[in-house]
C-alpha positions in Angstrom: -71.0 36.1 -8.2 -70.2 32.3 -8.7 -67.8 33.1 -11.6 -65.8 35.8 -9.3 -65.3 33.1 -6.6 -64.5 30.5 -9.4 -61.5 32.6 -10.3 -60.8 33.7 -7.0 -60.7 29.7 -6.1 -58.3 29.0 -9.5 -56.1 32.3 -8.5 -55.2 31.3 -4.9 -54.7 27.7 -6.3 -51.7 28.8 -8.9 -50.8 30.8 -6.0 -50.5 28.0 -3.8 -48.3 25.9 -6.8 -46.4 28.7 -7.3 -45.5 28.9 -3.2 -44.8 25.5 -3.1 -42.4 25.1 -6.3 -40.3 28.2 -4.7 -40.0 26.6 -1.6 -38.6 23.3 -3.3 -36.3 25.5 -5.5 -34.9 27.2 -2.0 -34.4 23.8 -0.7 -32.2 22.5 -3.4 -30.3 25.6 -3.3 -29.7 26.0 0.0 -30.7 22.8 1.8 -28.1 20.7 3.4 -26.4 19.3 1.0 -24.3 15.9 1.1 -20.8 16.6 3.4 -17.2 15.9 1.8 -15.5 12.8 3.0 -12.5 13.4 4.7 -9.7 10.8 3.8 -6.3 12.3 5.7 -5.8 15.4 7.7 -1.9 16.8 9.0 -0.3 19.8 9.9 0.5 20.7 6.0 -2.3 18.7 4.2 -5.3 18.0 3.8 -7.1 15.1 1.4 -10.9 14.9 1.1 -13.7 13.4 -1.6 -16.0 16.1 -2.7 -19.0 15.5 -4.2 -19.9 17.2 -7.7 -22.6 18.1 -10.3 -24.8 14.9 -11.1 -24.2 15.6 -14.7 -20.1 15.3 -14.0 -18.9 11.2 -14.1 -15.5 10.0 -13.6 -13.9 7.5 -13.9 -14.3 5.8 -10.4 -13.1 4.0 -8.7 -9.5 4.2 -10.3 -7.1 1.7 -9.0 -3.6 3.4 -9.9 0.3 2.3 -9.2 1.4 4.7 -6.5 4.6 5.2 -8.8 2.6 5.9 -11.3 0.6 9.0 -9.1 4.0 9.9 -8.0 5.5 10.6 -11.5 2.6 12.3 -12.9 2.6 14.7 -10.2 6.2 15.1 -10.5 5.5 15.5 -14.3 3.6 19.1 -13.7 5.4 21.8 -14.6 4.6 25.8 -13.4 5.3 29.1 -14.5 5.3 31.8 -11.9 5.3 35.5 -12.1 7.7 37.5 -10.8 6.5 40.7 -8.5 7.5 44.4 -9.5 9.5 43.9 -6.9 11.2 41.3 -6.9 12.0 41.8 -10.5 14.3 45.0 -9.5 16.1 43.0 -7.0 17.0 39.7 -9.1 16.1 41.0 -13.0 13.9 38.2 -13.2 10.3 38.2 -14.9 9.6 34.5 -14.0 10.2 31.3 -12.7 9.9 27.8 -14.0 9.8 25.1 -12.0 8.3 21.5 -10.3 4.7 22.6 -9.1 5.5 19.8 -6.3 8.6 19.3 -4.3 9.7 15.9 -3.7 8.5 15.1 -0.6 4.8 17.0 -1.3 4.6 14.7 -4.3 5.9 11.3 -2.6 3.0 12.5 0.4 0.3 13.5 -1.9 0.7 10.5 -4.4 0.0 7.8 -1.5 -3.1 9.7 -0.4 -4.5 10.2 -3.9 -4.3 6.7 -4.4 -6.6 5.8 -1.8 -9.5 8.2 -2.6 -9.2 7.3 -6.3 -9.8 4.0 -5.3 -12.8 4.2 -3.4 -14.3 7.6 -5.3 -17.8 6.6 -6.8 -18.5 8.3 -10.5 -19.8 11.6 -8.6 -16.9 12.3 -6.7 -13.3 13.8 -7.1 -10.7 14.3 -4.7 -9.5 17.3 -3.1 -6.2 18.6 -1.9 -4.6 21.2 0.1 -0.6 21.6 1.1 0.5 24.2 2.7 4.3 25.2 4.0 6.4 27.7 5.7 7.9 30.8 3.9 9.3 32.2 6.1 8.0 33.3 9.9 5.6 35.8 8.1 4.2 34.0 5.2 2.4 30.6 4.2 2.7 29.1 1.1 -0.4 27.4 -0.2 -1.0 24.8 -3.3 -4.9 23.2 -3.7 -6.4 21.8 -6.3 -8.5 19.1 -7.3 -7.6 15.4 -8.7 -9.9 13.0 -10.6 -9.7 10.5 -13.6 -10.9 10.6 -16.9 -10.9 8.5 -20.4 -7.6 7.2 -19.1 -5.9 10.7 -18.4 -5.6 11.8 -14.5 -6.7 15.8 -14.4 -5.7 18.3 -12.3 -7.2 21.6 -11.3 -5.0 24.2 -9.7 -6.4 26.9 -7.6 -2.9 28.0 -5.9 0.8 26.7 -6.8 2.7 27.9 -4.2 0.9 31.4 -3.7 1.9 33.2 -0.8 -0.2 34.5 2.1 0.1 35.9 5.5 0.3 33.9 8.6 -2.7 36.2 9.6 -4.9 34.6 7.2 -4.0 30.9 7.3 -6.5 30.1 10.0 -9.2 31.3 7.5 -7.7 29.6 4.4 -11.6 28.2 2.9 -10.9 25.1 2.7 -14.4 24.8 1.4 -13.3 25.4 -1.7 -10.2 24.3 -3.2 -10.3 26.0 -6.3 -10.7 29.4 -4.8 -7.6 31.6 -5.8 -5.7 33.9 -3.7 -3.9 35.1 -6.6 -5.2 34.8 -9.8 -3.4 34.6 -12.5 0.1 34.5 -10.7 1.2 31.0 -12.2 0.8 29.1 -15.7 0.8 25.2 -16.1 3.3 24.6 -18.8 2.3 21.2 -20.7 4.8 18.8 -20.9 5.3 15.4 -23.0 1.9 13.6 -22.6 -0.1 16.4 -20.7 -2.7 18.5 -22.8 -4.3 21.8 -21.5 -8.1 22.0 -20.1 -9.9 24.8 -20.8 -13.3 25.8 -19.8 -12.4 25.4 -16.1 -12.7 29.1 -15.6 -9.9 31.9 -15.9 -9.2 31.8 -12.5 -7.8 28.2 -12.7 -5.4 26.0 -14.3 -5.9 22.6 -15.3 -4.2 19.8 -16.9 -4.9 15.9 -18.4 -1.8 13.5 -18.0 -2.2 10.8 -20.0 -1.3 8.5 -17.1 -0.1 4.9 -18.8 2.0 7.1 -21.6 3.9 8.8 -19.3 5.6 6.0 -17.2 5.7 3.5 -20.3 9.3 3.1 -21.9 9.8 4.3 -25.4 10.3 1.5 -27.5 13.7 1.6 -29.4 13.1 2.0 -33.2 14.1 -1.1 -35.6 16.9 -0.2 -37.8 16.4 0.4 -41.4 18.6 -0.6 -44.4 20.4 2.8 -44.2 20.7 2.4 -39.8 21.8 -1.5 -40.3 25.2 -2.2 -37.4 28.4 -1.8 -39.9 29.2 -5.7 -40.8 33.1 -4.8 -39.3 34.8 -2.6 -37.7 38.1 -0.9 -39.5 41.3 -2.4 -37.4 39.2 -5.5 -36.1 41.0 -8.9 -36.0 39.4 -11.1 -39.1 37.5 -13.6 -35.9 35.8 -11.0 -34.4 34.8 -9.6 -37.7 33.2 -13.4 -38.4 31.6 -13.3 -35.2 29.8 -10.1 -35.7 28.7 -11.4 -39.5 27.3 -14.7 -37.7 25.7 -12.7 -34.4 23.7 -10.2 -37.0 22.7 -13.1 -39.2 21.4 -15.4 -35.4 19.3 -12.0 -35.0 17.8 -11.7 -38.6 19.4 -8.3 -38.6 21.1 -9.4 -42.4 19.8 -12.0 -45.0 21.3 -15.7 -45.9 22.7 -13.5 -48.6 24.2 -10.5 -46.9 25.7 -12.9 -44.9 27.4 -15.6 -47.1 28.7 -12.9 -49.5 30.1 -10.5 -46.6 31.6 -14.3 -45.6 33.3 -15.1 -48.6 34.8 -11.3 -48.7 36.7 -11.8 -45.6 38.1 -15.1 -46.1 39.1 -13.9 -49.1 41.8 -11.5 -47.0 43.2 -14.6 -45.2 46.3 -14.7 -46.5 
């Protein structure tokens, strides 16, 4: 009788564990969990710091030249997909283009700035523009923006995909990555820019390597074959010694080359 109640006691005490560990597990599912900071909020945009997965860590805070935000966001190029449609009426199958105008680059630069800069290592900024079609559509571009290993990413959910004015109150802004259209456009990487995968097929996402992309191309020195000719055909004899002199000021010929291409042309002097 004592060993019945003995496991009886052990049975409703697993039970008990068992109770309490799914209770925790509900609670970290769907507990409260930490809100999104809202940064800026207008008629056609929308900028916020979401919080991610613990085991994601960026780069932040990121303090970045606003020109520098500016040109990698004018950097991204899109390829869209032309409808059945449309392709009867202008024979076209798609369309290449800037996945930001002017103006939603030069607007979405100066707010990106700011979260970057106060983003802790948990959190990545957020973005939603949206436009006028026409009186009967929206067009909508989200994504999200953080910094990594020296490279700004960007994840796409919409590039300019089109919805009804019916829907745009109910746009879920919850989620910018959510697509309306999937599949409809395809990043095209560009000079400095590298594809991500693994962000999900319903997605596109990119890595600009930030400090590459807005530094100048330094010129290549000349080799012996690519050496400036030591005269130009027609020149007067002075300006031909002036050249030979300037090259030799700018190490550009030897002692050598220089005093024998010297003695050539006073030899002409007549």
């Amino acid at each position: 009788m004592n060993k019945k109640r003995d496991i009886l006691k052990r049975h409703s005490r697993i039970s008990g564990l068992l109770a309490v560990s799914v209770c925790l597990m509900l609670a970290g599912c769907f507990g409260p969990k930490e809100p999104p900071r809202y940064l800026d909020e207008g008629e056609g945009h929308l900028v916020r710091l979401d919080r991610v997965d613990p085991a994601e860590q960026y780069d932040h805070p990121a303090e970045i030249a606003l020109e520098t935000i500016q040109a990698v966001l004018n950097s991204i190029v899109v390829r869209h997909e032309v409808s059945f449609l449309n392709r009867l009426l202008t024979r076209q199958k798609e369309i290449r283009g800037a996945a930001f105008t002017p103006e939603e680059a030069a607007l979405l630069a100066e707010r990106l700035k700011r979260a970057l800069a106060i983003a802790t290592p948990g959190e990545r900024a957020a973005f939603f523009l949206t436009s006028r079609k026409n009186s009967m559509t929206t067009l909508i571009t989200s994504g999200v923006a953080y910094v990594k290993e020296k490279e700004i990413h960007l994840i796409f959910g919409n590039d300019r995909t089109a919805i009804s004015n019916e829907h745009r109150p109910h746009i879920p802004r919850e989620n910018p990555l959510y697509s309306f259209e999937p599949g409809s456009f395809k990043i095209l990487p560009q000079s400095h820019q590298r594809k991500l995968s693994g962000e999900g097929r319903r997605v596109e996402a990119i890595a600009v390597d930030f400090a590459a992309l807005v530094s100048p191309t330094p010129e290549p020195s000349a080799s012996e074959d690519e050496k400036p000719a030591l005269s130009s055909e027609g020149a007067p004899l002075e300006a031909q010694l002036r050249l030979l002199k300037k090259l030799r000021e700018e190490d550009l010929i030897t002692e050598e080359e220089y005093k024998e291409k010297k003695s050539e042309l006073l030899k002409t002097l007549k």
